[in-house]
TIRO-2110 file (N, C-alpha, C; in Angstrom, 1 decimal):
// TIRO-2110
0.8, -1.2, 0.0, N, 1, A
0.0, 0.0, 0.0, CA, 1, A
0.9, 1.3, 0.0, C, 1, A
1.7, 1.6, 0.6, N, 2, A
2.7, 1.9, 0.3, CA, 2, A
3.4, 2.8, -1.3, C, 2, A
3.7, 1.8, -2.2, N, 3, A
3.9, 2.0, -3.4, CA, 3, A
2.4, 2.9, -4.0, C, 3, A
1.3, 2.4, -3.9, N, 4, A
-0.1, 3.0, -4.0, CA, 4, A
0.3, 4.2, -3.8, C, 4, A
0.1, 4.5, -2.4, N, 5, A
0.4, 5.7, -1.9, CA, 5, A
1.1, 6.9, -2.4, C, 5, A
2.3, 6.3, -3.2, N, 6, A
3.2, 7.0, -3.6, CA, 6, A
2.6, 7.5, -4.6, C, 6, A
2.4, 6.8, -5.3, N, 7, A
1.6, 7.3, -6.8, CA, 7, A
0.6, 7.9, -6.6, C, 7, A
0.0, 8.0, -5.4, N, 8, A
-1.6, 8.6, -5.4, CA, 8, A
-1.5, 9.8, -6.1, C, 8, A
-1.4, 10.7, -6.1, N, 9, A
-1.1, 12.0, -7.0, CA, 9, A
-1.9, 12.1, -8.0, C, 9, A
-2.0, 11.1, -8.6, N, 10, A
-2.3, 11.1, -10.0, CA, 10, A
-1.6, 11.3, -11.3, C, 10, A
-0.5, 11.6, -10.9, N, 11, A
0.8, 12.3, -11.8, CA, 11, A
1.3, 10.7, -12.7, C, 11, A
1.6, 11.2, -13.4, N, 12, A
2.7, 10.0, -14.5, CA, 12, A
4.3, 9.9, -13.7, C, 12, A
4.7, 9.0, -12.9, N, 13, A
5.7, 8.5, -12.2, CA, 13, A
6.6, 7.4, -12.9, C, 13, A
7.7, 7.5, -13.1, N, 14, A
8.7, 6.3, -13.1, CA, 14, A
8.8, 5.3, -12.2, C, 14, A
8.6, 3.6, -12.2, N, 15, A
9.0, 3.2, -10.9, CA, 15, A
10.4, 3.6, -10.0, C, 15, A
11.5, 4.3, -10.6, N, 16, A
12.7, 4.9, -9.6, CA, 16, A
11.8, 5.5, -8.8, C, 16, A
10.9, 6.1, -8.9, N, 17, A
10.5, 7.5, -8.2, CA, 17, A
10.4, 7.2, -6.9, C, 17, A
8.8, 6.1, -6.8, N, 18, A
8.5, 5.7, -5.8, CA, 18, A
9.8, 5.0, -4.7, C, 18, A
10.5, 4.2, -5.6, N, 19, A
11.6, 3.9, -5.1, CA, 19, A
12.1, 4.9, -4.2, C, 19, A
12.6, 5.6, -4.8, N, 20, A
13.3, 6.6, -4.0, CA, 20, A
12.4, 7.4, -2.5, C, 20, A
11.9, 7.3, -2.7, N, 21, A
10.8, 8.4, -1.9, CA, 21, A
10.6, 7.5, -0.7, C, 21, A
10.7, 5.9, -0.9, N, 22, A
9.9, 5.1, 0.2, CA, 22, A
11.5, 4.5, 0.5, C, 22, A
12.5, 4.7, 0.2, N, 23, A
13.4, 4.5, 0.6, CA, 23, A
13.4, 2.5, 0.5, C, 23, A
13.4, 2.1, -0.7, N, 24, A
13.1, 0.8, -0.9, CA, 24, A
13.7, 0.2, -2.4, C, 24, A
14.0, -0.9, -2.6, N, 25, A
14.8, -1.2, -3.9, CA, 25, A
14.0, -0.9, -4.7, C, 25, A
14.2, -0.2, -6.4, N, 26, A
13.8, -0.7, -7.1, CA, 26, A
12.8, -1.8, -8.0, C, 26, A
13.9, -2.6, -7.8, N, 27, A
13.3, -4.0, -7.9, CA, 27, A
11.9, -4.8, -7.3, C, 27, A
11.7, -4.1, -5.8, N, 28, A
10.7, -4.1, -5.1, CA, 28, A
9.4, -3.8, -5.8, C, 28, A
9.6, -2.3, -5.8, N, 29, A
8.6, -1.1, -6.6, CA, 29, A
8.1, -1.8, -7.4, C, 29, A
9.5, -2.4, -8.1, N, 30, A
8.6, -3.1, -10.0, CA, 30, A
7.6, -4.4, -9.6, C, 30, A
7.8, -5.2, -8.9, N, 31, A
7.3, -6.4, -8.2, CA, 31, A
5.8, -6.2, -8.0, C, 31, A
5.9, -4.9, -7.0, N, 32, A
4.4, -4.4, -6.4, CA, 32, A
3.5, -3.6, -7.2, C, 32, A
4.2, -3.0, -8.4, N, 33, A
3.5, -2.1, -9.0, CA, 33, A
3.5, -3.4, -10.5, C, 33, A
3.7, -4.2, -10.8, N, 34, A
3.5, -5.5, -11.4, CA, 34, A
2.3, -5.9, -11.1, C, 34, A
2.1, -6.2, -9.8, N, 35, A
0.9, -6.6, -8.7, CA, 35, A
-0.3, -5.7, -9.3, C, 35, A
0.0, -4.6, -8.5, N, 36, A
-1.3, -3.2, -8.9, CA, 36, A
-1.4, -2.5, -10.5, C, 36, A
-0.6, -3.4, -11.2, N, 37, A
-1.3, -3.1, -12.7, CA, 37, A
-2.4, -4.7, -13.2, C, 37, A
-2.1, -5.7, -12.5, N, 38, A
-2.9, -6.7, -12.8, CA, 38, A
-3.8, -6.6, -12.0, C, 38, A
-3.9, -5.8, -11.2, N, 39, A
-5.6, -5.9, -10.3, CA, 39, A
-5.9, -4.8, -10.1, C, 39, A
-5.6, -3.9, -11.5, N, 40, A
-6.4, -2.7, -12.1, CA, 40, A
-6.3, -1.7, -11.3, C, 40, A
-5.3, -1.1, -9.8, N, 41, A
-5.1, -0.1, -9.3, CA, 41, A
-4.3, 1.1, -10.0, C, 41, A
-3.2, 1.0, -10.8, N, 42, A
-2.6, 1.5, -11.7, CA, 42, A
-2.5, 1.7, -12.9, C, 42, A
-2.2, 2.1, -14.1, N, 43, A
-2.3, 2.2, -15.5, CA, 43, A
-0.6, 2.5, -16.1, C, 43, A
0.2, 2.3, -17.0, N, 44, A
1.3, 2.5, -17.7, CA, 44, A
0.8, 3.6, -18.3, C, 44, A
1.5, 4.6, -18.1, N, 45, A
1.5, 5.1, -19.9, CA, 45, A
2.7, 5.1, -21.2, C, 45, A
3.0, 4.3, -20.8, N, 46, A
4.7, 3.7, -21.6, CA, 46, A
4.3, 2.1, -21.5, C, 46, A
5.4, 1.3, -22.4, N, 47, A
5.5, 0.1, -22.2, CA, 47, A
5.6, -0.2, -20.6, C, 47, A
4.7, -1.2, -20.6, N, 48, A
4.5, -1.5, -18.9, CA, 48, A
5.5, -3.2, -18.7, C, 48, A
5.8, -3.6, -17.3, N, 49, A
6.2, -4.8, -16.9, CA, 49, A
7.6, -4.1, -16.2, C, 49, A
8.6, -5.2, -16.4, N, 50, A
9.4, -4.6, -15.1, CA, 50, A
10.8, -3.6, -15.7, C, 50, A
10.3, -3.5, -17.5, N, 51, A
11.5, -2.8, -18.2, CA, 51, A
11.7, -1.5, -18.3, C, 51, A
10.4, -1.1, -18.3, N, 52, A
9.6, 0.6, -18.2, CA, 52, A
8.6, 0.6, -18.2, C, 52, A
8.6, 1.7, -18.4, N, 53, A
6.8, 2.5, -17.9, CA, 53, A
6.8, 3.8, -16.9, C, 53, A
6.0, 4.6, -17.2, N, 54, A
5.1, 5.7, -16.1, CA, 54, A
4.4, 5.5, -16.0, C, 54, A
3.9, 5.0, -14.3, N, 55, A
2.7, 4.4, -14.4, CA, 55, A
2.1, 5.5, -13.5, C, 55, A
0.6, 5.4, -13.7, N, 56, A
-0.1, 6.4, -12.5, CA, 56, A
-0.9, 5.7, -12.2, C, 56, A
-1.3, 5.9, -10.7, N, 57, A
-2.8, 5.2, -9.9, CA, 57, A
-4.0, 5.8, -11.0, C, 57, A
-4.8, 4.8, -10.6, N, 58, A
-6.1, 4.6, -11.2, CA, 58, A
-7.2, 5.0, -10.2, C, 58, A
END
């Protein structure tokens, strides 16, 4: 919830971002935000999965 959170904004985000902000890998970010694009909390606006993307909450 966390990562969610980050994004709440509404804004177009890089997964670094969140990263950085919650003080958490990467790697993590991509994992969870992987998670909340398959159960429709977030949207890509770039190629989505763990290569890129800007994603924003939904």
């Amino acid at each position: 919830m966390m990562v969610l959170g980050a994004l709440e904004d509404g804004g177009s985000h890089s997964k670094g971002e969140p990263a950085a902000r919650l003080d958490i890998g990467p790697s993590d970010v991509i994992k969870v935000v992987d998670d909340l694009l398959v159960a429709g909390y977030v949207t890509c606006a770039r190629a989505c999965g763990s290569s890129a993307g800007g994603c924003r909450s939904t």
